[in-house]
C-alpha positions as CSV (number, residue, x, y, z in Angstrom):
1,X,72.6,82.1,55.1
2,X,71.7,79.2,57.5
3,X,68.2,78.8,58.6
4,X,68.5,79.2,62.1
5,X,70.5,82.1,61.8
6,X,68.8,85.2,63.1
7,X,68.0,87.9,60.9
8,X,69.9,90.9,60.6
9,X,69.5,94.8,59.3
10,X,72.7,96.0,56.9
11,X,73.0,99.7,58.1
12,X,76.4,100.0,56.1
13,X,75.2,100.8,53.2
14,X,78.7,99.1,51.6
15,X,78.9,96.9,48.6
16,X,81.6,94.7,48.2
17,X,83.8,95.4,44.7
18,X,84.5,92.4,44.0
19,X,81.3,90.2,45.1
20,X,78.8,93.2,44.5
21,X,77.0,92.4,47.8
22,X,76.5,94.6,50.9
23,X,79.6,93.7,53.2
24,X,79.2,94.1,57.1
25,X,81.3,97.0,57.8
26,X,82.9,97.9,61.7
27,X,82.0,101.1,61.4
28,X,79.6,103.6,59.2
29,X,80.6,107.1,60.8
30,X,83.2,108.7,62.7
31,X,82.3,111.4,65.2
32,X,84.7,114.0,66.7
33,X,84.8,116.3,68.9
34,X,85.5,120.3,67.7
35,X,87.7,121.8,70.3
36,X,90.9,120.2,71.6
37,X,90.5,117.3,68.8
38,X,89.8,118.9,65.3
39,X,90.9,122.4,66.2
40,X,93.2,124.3,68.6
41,X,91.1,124.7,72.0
42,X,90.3,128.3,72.1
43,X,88.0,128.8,74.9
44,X,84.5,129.7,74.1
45,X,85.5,130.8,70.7
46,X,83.5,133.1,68.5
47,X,86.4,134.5,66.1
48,X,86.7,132.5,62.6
49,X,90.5,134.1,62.5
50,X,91.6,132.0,65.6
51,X,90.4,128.7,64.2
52,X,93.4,126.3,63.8
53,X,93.5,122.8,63.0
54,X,95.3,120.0,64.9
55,X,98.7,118.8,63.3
56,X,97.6,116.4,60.3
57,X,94.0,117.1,60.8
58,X,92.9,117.6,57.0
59,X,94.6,114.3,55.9
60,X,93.2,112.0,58.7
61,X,90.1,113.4,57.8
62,X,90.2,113.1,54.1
63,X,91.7,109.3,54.8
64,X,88.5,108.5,56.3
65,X,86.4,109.9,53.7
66,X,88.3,107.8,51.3
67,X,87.7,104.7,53.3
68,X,83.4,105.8,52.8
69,X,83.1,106.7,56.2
70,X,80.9,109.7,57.1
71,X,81.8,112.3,59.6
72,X,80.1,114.3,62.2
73,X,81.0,116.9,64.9
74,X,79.6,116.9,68.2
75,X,80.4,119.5,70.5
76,X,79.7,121.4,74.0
77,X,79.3,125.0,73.2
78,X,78.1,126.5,76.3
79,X,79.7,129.8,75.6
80,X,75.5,130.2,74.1
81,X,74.3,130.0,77.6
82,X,76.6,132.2,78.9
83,X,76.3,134.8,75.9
84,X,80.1,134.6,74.9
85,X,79.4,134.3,71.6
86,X,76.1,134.1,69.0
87,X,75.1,131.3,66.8
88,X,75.8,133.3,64.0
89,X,79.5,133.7,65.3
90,X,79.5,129.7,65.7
91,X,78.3,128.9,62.3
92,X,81.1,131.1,61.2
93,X,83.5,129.3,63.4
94,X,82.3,126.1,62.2
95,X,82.3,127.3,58.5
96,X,85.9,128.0,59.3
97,X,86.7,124.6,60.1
98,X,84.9,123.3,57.0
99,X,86.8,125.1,55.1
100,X,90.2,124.3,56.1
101,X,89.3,120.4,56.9
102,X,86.9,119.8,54.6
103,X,82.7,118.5,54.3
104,X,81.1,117.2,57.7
105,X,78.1,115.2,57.1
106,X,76.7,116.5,59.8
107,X,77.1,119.1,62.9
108,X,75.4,118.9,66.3
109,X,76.3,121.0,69.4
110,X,74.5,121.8,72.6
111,X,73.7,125.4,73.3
112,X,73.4,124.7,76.8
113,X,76.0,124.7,80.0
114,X,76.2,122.5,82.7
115,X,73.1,123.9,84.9
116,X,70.9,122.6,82.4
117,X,70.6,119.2,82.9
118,X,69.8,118.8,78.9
119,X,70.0,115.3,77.6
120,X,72.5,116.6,74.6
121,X,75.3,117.6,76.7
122,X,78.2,115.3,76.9
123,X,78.7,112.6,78.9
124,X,74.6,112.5,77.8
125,X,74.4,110.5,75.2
126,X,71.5,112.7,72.9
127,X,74.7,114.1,70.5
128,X,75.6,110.5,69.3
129,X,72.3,109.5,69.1
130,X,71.2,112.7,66.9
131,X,74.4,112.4,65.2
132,X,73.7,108.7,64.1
133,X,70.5,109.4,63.2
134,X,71.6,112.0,60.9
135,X,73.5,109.6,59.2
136,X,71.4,106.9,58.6
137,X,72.8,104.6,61.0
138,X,72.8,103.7,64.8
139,X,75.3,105.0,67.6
140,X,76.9,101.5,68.1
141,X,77.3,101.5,64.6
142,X,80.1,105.1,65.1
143,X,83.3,105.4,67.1
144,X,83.6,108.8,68.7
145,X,87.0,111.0,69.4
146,X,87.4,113.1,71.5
147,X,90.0,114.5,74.4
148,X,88.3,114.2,77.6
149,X,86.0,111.9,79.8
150,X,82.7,113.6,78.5
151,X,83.5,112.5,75.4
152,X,84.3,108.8,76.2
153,X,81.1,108.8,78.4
154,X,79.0,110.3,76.0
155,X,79.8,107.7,73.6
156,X,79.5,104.4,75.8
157,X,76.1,105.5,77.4
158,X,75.1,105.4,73.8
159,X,76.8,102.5,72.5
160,X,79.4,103.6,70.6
161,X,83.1,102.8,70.4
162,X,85.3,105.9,71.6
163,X,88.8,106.8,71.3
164,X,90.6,108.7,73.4
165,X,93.5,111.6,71.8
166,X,94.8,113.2,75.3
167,X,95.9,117.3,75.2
168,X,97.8,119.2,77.9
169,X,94.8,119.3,79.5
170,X,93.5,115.5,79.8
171,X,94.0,114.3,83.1
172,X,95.5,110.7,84.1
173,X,92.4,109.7,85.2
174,X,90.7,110.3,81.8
175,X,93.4,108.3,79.9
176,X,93.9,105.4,82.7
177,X,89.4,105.4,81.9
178,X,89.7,105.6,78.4
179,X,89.1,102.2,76.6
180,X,91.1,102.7,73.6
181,X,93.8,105.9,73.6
182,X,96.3,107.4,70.4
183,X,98.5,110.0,70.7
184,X,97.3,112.1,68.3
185,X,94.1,112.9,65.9
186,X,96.2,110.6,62.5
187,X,97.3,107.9,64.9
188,X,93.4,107.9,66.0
189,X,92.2,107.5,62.4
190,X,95.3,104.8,62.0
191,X,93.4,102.7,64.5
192,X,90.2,102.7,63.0
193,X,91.3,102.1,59.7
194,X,93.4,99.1,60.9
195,X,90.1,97.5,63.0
196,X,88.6,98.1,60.6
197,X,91.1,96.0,58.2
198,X,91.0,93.3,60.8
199,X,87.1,92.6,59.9
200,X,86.8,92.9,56.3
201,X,88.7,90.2,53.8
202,X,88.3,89.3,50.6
203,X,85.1,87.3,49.5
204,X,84.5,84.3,52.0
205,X,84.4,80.3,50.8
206,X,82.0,78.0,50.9
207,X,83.1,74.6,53.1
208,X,81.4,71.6,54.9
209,X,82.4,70.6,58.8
210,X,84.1,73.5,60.6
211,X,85.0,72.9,64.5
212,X,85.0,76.5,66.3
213,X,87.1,76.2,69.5
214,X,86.5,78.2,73.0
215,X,87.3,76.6,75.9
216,X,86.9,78.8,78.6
217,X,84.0,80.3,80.3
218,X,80.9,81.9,79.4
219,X,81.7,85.4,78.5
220,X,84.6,84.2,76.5
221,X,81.9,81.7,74.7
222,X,80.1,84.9,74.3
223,X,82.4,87.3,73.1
224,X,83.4,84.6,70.6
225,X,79.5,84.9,69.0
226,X,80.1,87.1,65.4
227,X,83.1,85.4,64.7
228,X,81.5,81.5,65.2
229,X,78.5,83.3,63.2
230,X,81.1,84.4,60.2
231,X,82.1,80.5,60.0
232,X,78.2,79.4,59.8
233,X,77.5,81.6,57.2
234,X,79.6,80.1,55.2
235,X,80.1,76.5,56.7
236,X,77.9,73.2,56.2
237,X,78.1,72.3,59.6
238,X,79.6,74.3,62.6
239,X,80.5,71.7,65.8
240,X,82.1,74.1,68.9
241,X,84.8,72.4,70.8
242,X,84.3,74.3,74.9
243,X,84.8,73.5,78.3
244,X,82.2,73.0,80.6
245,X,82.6,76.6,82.1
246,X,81.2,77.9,78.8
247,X,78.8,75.0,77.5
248,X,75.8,76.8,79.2
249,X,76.6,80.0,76.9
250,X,77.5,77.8,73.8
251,X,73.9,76.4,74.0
252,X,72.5,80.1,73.6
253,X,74.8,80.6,70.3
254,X,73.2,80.5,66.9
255,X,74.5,78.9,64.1
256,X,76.2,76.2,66.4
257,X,75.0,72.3,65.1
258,X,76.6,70.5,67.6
259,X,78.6,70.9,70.6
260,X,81.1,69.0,72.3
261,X,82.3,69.8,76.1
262,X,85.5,68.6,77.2
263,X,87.9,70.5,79.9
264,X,91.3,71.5,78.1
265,X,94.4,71.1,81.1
266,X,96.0,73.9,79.0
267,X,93.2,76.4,79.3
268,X,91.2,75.8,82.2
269,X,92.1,78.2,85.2
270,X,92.1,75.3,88.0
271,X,93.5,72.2,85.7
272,X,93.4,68.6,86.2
273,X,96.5,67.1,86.2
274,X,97.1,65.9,82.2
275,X,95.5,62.5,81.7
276,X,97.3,60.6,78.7
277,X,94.1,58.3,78.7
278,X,92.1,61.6,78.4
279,X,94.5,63.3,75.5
280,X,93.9,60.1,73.4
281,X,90.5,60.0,74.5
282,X,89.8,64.0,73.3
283,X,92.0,63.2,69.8
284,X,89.4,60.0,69.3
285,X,86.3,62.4,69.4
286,X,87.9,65.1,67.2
287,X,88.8,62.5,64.6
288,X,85.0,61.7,64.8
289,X,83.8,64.9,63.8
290,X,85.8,64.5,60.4
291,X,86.2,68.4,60.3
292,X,87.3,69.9,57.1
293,X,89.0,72.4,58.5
294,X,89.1,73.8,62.5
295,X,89.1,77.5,63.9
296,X,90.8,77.8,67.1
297,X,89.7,80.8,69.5
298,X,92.1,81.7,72.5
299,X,92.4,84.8,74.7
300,X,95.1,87.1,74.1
301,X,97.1,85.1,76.8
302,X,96.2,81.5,75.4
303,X,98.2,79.2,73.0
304,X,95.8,77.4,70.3
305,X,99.5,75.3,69.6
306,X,98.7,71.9,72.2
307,X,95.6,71.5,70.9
308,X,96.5,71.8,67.2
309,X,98.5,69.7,67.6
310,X,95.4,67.3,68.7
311,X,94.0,68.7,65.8
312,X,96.7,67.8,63.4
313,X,96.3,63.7,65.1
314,X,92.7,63.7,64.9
315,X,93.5,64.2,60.6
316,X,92.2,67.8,60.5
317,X,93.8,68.9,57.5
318,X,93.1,72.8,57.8
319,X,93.9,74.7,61.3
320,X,93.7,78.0,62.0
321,X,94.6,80.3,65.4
322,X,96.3,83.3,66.4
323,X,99.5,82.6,67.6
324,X,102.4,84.9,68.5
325,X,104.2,81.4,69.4
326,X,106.4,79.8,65.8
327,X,103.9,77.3,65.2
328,X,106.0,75.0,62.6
329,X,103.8,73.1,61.0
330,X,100.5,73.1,63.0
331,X,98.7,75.6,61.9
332,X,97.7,77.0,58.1
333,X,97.0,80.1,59.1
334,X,98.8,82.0,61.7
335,X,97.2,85.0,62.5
336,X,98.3,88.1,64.2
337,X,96.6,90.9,65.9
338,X,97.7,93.8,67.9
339,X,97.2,94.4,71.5
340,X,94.1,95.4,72.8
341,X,91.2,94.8,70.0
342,X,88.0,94.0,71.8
343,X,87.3,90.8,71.8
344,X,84.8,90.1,69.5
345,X,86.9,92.0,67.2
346,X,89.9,89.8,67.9
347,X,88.1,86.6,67.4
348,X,86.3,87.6,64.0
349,X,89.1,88.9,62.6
350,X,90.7,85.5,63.0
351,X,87.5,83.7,61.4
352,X,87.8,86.5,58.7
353,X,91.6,86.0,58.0
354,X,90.2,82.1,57.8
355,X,88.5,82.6,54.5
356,X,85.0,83.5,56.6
357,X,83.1,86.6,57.1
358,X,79.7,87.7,58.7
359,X,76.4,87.4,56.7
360,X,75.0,89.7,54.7
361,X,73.4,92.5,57.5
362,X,74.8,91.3,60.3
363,X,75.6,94.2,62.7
364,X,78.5,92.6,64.8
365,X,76.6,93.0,68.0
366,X,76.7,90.0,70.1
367,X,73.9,87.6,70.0
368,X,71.8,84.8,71.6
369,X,68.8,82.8,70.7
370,X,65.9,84.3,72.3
371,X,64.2,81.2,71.3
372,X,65.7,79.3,74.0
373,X,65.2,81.7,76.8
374,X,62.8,80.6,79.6
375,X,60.4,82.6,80.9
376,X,60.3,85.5,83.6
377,X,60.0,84.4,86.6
378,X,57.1,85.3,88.8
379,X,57.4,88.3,91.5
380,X,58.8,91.0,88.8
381,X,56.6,93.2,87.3
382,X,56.2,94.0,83.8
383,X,60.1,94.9,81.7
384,X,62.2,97.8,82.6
385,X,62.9,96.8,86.0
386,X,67.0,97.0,87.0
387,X,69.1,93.9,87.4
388,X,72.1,93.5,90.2
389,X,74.5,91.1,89.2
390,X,76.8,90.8,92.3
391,X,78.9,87.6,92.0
392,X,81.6,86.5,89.4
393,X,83.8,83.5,89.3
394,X,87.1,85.5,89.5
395,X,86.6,87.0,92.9
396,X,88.7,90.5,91.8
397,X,86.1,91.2,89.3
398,X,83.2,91.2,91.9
399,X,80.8,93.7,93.1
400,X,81.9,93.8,97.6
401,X,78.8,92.8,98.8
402,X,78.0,95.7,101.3
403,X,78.6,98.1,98.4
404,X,75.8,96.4,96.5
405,X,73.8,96.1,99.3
406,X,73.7,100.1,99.4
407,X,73.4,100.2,95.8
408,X,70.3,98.1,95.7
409,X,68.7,100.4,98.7
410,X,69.3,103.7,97.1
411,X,68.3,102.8,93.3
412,X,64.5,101.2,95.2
413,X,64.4,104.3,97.5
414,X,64.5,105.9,94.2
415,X,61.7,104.0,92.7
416,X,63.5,101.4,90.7
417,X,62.6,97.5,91.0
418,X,65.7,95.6,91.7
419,X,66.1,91.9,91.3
420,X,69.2,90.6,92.9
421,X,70.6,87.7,90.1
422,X,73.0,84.3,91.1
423,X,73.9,80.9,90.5
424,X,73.0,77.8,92.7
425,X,75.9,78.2,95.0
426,X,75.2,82.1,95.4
427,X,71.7,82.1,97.6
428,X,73.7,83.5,100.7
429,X,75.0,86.4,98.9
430,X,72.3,87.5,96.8
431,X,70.0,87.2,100.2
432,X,72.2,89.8,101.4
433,X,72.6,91.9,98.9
434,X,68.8,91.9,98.0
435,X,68.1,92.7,101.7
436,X,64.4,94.1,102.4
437,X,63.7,96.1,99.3
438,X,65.3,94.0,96.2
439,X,63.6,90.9,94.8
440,X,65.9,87.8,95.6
441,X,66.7,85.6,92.7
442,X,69.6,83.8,93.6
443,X,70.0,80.3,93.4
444,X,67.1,80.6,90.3
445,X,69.4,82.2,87.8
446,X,71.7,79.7,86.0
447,X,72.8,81.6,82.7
448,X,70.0,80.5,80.7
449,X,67.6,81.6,83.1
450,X,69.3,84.6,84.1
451,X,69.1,86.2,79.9
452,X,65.4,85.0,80.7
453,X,65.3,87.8,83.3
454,X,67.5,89.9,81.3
455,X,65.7,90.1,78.5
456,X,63.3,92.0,80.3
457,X,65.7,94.6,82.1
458,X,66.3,98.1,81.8
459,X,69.3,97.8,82.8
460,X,72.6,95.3,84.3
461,X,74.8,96.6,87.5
462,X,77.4,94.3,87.3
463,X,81.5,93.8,87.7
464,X,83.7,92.7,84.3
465,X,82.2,89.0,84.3
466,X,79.9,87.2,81.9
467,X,76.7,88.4,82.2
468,X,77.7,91.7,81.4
469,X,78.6,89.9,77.9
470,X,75.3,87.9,78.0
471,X,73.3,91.6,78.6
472,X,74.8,93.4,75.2
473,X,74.1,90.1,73.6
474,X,70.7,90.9,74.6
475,X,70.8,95.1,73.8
476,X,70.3,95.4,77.4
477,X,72.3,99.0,78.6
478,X,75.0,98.4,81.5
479,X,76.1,100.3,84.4
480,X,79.6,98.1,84.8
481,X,81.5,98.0,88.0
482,X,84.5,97.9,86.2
483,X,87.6,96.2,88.1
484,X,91.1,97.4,85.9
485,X,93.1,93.8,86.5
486,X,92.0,93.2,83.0
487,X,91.6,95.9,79.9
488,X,88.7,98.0,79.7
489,X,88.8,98.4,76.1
490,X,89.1,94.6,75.1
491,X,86.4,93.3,77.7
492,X,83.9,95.8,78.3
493,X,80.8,95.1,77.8
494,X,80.6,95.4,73.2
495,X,78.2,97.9,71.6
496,X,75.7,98.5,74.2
497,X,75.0,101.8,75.9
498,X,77.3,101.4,79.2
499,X,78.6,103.6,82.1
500,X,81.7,102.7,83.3
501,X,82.2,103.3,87.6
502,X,85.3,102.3,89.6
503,X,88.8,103.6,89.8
504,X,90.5,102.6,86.7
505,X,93.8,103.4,87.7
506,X,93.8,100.9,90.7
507,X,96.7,99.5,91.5
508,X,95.4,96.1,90.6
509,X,95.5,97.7,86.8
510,X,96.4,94.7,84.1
511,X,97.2,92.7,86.7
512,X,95.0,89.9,85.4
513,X,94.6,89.0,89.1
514,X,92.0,86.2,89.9
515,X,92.0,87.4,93.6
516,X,92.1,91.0,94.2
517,X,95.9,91.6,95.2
518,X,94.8,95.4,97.5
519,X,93.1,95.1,100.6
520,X,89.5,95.9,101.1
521,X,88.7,96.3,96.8
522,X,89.2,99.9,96.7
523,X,88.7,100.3,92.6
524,X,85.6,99.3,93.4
525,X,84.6,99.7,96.9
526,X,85.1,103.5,96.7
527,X,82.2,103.7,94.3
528,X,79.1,105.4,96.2
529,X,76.1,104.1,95.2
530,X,74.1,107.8,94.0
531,X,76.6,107.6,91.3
532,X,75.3,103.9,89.9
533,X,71.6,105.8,90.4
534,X,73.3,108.9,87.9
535,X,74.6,106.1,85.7
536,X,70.7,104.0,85.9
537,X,69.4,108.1,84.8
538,X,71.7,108.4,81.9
539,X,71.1,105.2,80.6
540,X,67.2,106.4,80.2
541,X,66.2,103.5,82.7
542,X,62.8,105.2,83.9
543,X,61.6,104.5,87.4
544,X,58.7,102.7,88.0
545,X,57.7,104.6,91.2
546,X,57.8,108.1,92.8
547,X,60.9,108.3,94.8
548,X,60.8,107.7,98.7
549,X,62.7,108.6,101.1
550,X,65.9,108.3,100.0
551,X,68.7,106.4,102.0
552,X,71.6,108.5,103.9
553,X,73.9,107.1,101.2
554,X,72.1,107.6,97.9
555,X,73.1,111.7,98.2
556,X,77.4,110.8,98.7
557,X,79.0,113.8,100.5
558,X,80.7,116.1,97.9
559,X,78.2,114.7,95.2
560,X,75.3,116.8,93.5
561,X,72.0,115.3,93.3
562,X,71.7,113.0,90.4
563,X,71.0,113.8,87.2
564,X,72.6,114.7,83.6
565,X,73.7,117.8,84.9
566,X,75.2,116.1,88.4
567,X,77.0,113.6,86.0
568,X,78.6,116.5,83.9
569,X,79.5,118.1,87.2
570,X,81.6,115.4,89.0
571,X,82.6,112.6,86.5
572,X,82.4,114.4,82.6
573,X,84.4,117.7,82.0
574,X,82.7,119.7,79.3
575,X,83.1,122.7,77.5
C-alpha cells in the first residue's frame, strides 16, 4: 500500500481464492424487512399457520448466503404494545419463517408502537445499528429491503444502502423517495449481487504512471475518491487530470502524486470556445507525464471518447473509460455499467474492470486527508455544533434562502449552534441566512476550509451539491435538501447516516436542470423547517442548550412535535 494512503479496518471478513488476501467487499450483510418483504403482510400476526413467503423468497435468500453474505431481519412489531399477540406467539411466527426460508443470523424487532418515541423503531435507525453490530460489521457496511418509507429512512439515518421492493400498499411517494427500487424480493437480491460484481475483479496488477481523469467539479472529484484510491494501491505514481472546478477537492484526495488542472471544452458546463492552440497545448502536457496507462472518469452523461483520443496523441498506450459510444480504437477497455449505480460505485467499478482494486481494508467510504485541513475557525464552540450549507453552483440544487433562514431560527431556538457556510462570492447570502442567531461564515469557507469546519460538525443541512460529498468523506451525518432534477440513488450523499427532505416527485424530477424549470422551488420550498429539526434528532445530533422559545414556524401546522415518534407519524409508515 502507498505510504500516504490512509489506513483502513477490513470489516469483510472475505479472503480472496485466488490471492488468499482479505478482499474489500460492497457489502457484509443484507437486512430485510419481515412483513410485506419476506412474508405475506398479515396484519399483526401471531398465527405460525398464516406465515407465507414472498414468490421466490427461499432462493433469493439462499443466493445470498451462497455469495457469504449474512442476513438479518428487522421488523416493527407493535402488535406487543397493543397486546395483539405475545412474544412467545412471535418467536413462533419467526420460527415459521426460519423454517420455510432458511437460518437468519440474526433477528431484531421493536416491541413498541408509534407513541413510544423508542430509538428502534423504524425510520430510527437503532434496528440497523443493533443489527450490524450483531454481525460484526457496521450499518454502512449492510443494504436494507424493505417495502415502505420507514424502511428506506431507517436505513439512511444509519448509513446503510436501502432498496426499495414496492407492494399494493407502497405509495408513489415512497417509490418516487426510494433511492434504488426492484420489482420484487429476487430482482432485489439480483441487484446486489450485480453491485456487488461491479466492485470485485480478479487479483489487481502492479504498474508505474497511471493518469486518473475528472474534470468536473468538486463533488464529482469527490465521489471519484475509492476508485483513484484502487489505482494507487496498485500504481507507482498516480497524476489526476481535473478542471479547475474540482482542483480544490483533488488537493484533499489521497494517493494523488501530482495534479494537473486544465478546463476540458467538452466537459465543462459554461465552455470556452475550442482553442486548437489549447488542444495541442493539453496533448503536449499529457505526453509529458509519459503515463503507462490512463483511467478516464465521466458522469453517466459524459463521453471519455475526445479526450482519448488526446490520450492516444500524447502516446498513452493503455486507456480506459466507460463508454456506451463505439469507441473504435481509442480505448482498451470499454466498460459498461447500468443505470443508476452510485457514483462511487460507478467510478470504482471502472478502475476495477482496469486491472485495479481497493487496498487491503479499505471500506469504500469516501475519503479526504485530514492532514491538510485547516483549523476551526474562531467563534464556534467546541464539535457537534450543526452546519447550513445554503448555496450550490447549480442554482436548482439550492437551499431558497428564506427557507434556510427559518431553518436556521428554529434548529437555534431549539438549542443547536448553527454556522452559516459559503464561498468568497456568497457573503450576501450566508449574511441572510445566518440572520441574528447563526454564526456567519461566509466568504471564509473555500472547500478546504469549509471540511476544516466540517470536521467538527454534528451534522450538514445542505441541497445535492458538493459539500454534502465532502461531509460523508468526513463521516459527518446529513440532513440533505434533496432537489429530484438529478437521481437520488446515484448522488446522495455515500454511506453516511442521512435524512432525505423535499418532494421527490417534483416535477423537475431527472430533469438534470441547472436552473430550476417550476416557479418559486416547490420540491424544496415546501419543506418546513421543524421537520429538518426531526431529521437533526434522528441523526443523534444533541443540542448544546435548553430549548428557548421556539419560533412560530419550528411547530408546522398539521405536524406533531419533533421527535422519533413525530417522524414515524408523518414521514415513516410502520407496522
Amino acid at each position: 500500500m502507498r505510504r500516504d494512503a490512509e489506513p483502513y479496518q477490513c470489516r469483510s471478513g472475505r479472503v480472496d481464492p485466488v490471492t488468499g488476501r482479505g478482499r474489500p467487499a460492497l457489502y457484509d450483510a443484507v437486512l430485510l424487512d419481515r412483513d410485506g418483504t419476506l412474508i405475506e403482510d398479515v396484519p399483526y400476526n401471531g398465527d405460525p399457520d398464516k406465515v407465507r413467503p414472498v414468490p421466490g423468497a427461499r432462493a433469493a435468500l439462499d443466493r445470498l448466503r451462497a455469495a457469504g453474505l449474512r442476513l438479518g431481519v428487522v421488523t416493527n412489531q407493535s402488535g406487543l404494545a397493543r397486546g395483539l399477540f405475545s412474544t412467545a406467539q412471535l418467536r413462533a411466527v419467526n420460527a415459521r419463517v426460519e423454517e420455510l426460508l432458511g437460518p437468519f443470523d440474526t433477528w431484531q424487532y421493536c416491541p413498541h408502537d408509534e407513541r413510544a418515541g423508542c430509538g428502534c423503531r423504524k425510520p430510527a435507525p437503532g434496528m440497523v445499528h443493533a443489527a450490524a453490530r450483531a454481525l460484526g460489521t457496521t450499518a454502512d457496511r449492510c443494504v436494507l429491503v424493505g417495502d415502505i418509507d420507514a424502511d428506506q429512512a431507517a436505513a439512511a439515518a444509519a448509513g446503510a444502502a436501502a432498496i426499495l421492493v414496492p407492494t399494493p400498499t407502497t405509495r408513489a411517494a415512497e417509490v418516487a423517495a426510494a433511492g434504488h427500487v426492484a420489482a420484487d424480493l429476487p430482482a432485489a437480491v439480483d441487484l446486489i449481487l450485480r453491485r456487488a460484481a461491479l466492485v470485485a475483479g480478479p487479483p489487481p496488477r502492479r504498474t508505474g504512471t497511471v493518469l486518473v481523469v475528472r474534470s468536473d467539479s468538486a463533488g464529482d472529484v469527490l465521489v471519484t475518491g475509492p476508485a483513484i484510491r484502487a489505482v494507487a494501491g496498485y500504481a507507482g505514481r498516480v497524476v489526476l487530470l481535473c478542471g479547475p472546478r474540482g482542483r480544490d477537492a483533488a488537493a484533499l484526495l489521497p494517493g494523488v502524486d501530482e495534479i494537473i488542472e486544465w478546463p476540458l471544452p467538452w466537459i465543462d458546463g459554461a465552455p470556452a470556445p475550442v482553442d486548437p492552440q489549447d488542444i495541442d497545448r493539453l496533448t503536449t502536457r499529457l505526453r509529458a507525464v509519459r503515463a503507462d496507462e490512463a483511467v478516464v472518469f465521466t458522469s453517466f452523461h459524459q463521453s471519455p471518447l475526445p479526450l482519448a483520443l488526446l490520450l492516444r496523441m500524447a502516446g498513452v498506450p493503455r486507456v480506459s473509460a466507460i463508454s456506451d459510444d463505439y469507441p473504435g480504437s481509442l480505448l482498451d477497455v470499454r466498460h459498461r455499467v447500468p443505470d443508476g449505480l452510485p457514483e462511487p460505485e460507478r467510478a470504482l467499478s471502472l478502475a476495477v474492470a482496469a486491472g485495479f482494486a481497493l487496498p487491503d481494508g479499505d471500506d469504500l467510504r469516501l475519503r479526504v486527508r485530514t492532514d491538510r485541513l485547516p483549523a476551526t475557525p474562531a467563534g464556534l464552540g467546541g464539535p457537534g455544533y450543526l452546519v447550513l450549507h445554503p448555496g450550490s453552483a447549480v442554482p436548482s440544487r439550492a437551499v431558497p434562502p428564506e427557507l434556510a433562514a427559518r431553518i436556521v431560527r428554529v434548529l437555534t431556538a431549539a438549542g443547536h449552534r448553527v454556522a452559516v457556510t459559503g464561498g468568497p462570492d456568497e457573503a450576501a447570502l450566508t449574511a441572510r441566512v445566518a440572520g441574528a442567531t447563526g454564526i456567519d461564515l461566509g466568504g471564509r469557507t473555500g472547500l478546504a476550509d469549509l471540511a476544516g469546519v466540517l470536521a467538527g460538525a454534528g451534522a450538514l443541512v445542505v441541497g445535492n451539491t458538493g459539500p454534502a460529498h465532502l461531509a460523508a468523506a468526513l463521516g459527518v451525518p446529513v440532513v440533505s435538501l434533496f432537489a429530484p432534477t438529478v437521481r437520488y440513488g446515484q448522488w446522495g450523499p455515500y454511506r453516511v447516516p442521512t435524512v432525505r427532505l423535499g418532494d421527490a416527485a417534483a416535477p423537475c424530477r431527472d430533469t438534470r436542470a441547472t436552473v430550476c424549470p417550476v416557479p418559486g422551488h416547490p420540491c424544496l420550498a415546501a419543506v418546513e423547517p421543524g421537520r429538518v429539526l426531526d431529521a437533526v434528532r434522528l441523526l443523534g445530533v444533541p443540542a448544546d442548550a435548553p430549548p428557548g422559545s421556539a419560533s412560530a414556524d419550528s411547530s408546522p401546522a398539521g405536524s406533531p412535535p419533533g421527535g422519533v415518534a413525530a417522524l414515524t407519524v408523518w414521514w415513516g409508515r410502520g407496522r
